[in-house]
N, C-alpha and C positions, 0 to 999 in steps of 0.2 A: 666779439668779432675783432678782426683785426682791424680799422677804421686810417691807420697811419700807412700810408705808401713805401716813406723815403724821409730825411733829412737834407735841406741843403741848412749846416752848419746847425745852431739851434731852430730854425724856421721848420715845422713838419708839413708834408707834401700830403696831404686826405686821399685815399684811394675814392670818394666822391667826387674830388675834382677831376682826377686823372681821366675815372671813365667818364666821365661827361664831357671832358675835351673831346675822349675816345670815341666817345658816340657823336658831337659836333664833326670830326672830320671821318667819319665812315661815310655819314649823311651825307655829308659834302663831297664827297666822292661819287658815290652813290648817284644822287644829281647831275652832277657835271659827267657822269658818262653815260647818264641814262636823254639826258642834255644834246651832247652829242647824236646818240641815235637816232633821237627826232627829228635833228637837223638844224634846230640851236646852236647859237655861240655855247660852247662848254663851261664861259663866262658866267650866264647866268644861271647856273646850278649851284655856282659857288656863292653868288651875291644872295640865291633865294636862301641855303643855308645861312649866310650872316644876319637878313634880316629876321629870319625866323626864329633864329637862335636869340633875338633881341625882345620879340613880342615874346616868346615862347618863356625863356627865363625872367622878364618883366610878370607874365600872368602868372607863372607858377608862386613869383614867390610871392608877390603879392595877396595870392589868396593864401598862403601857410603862414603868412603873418598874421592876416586877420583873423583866420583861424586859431595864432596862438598870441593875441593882440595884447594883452595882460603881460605874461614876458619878456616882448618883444620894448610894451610900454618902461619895464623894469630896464631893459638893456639895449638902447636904441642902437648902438653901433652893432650888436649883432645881426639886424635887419640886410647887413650887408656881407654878413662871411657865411654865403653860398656854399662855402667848401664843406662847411662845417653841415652840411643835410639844409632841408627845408625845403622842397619845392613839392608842388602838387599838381599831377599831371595835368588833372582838366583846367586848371588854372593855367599851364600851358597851352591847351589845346586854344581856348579862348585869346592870350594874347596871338598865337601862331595864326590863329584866323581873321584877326582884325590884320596881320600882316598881310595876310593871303589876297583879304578885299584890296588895301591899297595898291599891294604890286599887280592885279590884273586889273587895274585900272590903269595904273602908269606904262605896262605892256601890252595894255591894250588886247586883252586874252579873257576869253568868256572866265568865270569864275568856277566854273567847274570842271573846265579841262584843266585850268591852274591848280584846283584839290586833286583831282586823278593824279596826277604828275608828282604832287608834293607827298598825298599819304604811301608813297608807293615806299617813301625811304624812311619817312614817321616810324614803323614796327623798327627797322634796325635799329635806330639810335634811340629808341624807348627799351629795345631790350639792350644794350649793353648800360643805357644807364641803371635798370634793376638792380643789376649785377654792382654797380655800383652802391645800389642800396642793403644790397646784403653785406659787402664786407663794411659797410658803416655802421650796420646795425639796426637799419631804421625799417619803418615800413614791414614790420615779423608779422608773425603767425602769432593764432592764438596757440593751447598748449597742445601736442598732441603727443599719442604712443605710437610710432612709424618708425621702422629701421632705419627710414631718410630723413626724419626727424633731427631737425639742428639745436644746440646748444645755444639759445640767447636770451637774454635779460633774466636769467637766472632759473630757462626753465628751457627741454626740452618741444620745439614748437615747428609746424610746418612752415618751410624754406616756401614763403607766399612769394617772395622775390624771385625766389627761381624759376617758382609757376609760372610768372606772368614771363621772365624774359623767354623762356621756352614757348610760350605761345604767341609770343609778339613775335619769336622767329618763323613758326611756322606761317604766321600772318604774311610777316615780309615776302614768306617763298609764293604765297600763292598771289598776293596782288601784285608782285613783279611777274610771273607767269602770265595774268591775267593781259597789265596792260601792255606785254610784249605781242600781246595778240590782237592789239588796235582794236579793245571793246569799243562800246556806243559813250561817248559822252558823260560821264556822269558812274559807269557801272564801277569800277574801282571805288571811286566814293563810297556809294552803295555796300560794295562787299566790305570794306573797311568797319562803315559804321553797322553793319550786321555780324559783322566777327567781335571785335575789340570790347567792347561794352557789355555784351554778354557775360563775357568771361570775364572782369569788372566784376561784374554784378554778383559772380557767383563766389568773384575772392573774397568781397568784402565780409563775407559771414565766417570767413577761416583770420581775419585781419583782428592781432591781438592788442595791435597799438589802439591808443586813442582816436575814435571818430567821431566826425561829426554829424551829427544826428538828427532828421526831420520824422516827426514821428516813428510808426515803425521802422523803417529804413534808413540808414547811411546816405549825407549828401553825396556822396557819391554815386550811391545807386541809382536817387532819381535822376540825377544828369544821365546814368547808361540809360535808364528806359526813356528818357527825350531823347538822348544821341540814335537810338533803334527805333524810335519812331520816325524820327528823321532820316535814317537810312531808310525807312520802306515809304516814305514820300518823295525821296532821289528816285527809287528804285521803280517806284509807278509810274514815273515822271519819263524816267529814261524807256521803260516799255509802251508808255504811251507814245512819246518820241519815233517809237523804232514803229508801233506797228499804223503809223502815219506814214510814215517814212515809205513803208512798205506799200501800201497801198496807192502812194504816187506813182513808185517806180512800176505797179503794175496795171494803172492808168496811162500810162508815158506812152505807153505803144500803141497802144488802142487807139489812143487820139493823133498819133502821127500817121495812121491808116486810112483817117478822115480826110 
């Protein structure tokens, strides 16, 4: 691939850093006018992107280190050139959600209308960071025969990068859809973690890089099937929620008739 941007003088610019900026200030956009709509300072769309972007690239690389802990042990200063590829999404996800707890504790905001809010912009800046990981190289396919078949690591293989930012956008279109329609509490969450992981689950068996492995399955995989069981215990939680809810508001009359 092409993995080089640009030059400023001898120093090279990574097309993985670029879009990962590119995807920090989509995000951050993204926020701060979805921020706005709610009625929000516009302020704190930007502040959730910085801290997120703190937890989020602390977990990711974190767990790609220890992942490739041997290496990293050979060449300590590279633990820290990010530019250079290394992060692991759920490794992100994980630091992004210990952020999540701290700020709706400090804004004083249930914790799951703070995930509503927050996964609505997650798919965009996961899909341009993809893209980021196709012209670096990383994160490929295993080998395949497909007219859309890409030329990398020395072999004809399915663009798995492409896959996923293609479907983290259509993710994007339908949970912003979703909570433009001031669902219940919780439902965004829900459809997040019943869309994203699935489709995880079903790359990792086209994913020709090195993974890491819990018996039969890719640690990856089993984190999607705990993240999809997790979404269908939001998601019973928010239907139980709603048809309580329902059954107040059709109590409410009857007893004001008394």
């Amino acid at each position: 691939m092409h993995p080089i941007c640009f030059h400023i003088g001898a120093k090279a610019i990574y097309w993985y850093g670029v879009l990962g900026a590119l995807a920090f200030l989509a995000a951050s956009a993204h926020w701060s006018l979805l921020a706005r709509w709610k009625g929000w300072s516009p302020s704190r769309g930007s502040d959730l992107a910085i801290w997120l972007v703190l937890g989020g690239l602390l977990g990711a690389r974190l767990n790609y280190v220890a992942a490739n802990l041997q290496y990293y042990l050979e060449d300590p200063w590279e633990m820290l050139r990010i530019d250079h590829g290394g992060l692991i999404f759920y490794g992100g996800i994980v630091g992004g959600f210990v952020m999540v707890l701290i700020l709706s504790r400090r804004w004083q905001m249930p914790v799951l209308e703070l995930t509503d809010f927050t996964l609505t912009g997650l798919p965009l800046a996961h899909a341009i960071g993809r893209i980021g990981c196709f012209l670096n190289g990383c994160c490929y396919g295993s080998v395949a025969r497909l007219p859309w078949a890409i030329w990398m690591q020395g072999a004809y293989r399915h663009p798995t990068q492409l896959y996923e930012s293609l479907a983290n956008i259509m993710i994007y279109l339908l949970l912003l859809r979703l909570y433009l329609r001031r669902p219940s509490r919780g439902l965004p969450t829900a459809a997040y973690l019943l869309a994203y992981p699935p489709i995880r689950f079903l790359l990792e068996f086209i994913r020709g890089d090195e993974r890491m492995r819990a018996g039969p399955l890719t640690v990856a995989q089993w984190i999607s099937l705990f993240l999809v069981a997790s979404g269908l215990v939001v998601l019973f939680r928010v239907w139980r929620r709603s048809g309580s809810d329902s059954v107040k508001a059709a109590e409410s009359p009857a007893e004001s008739r008394r």
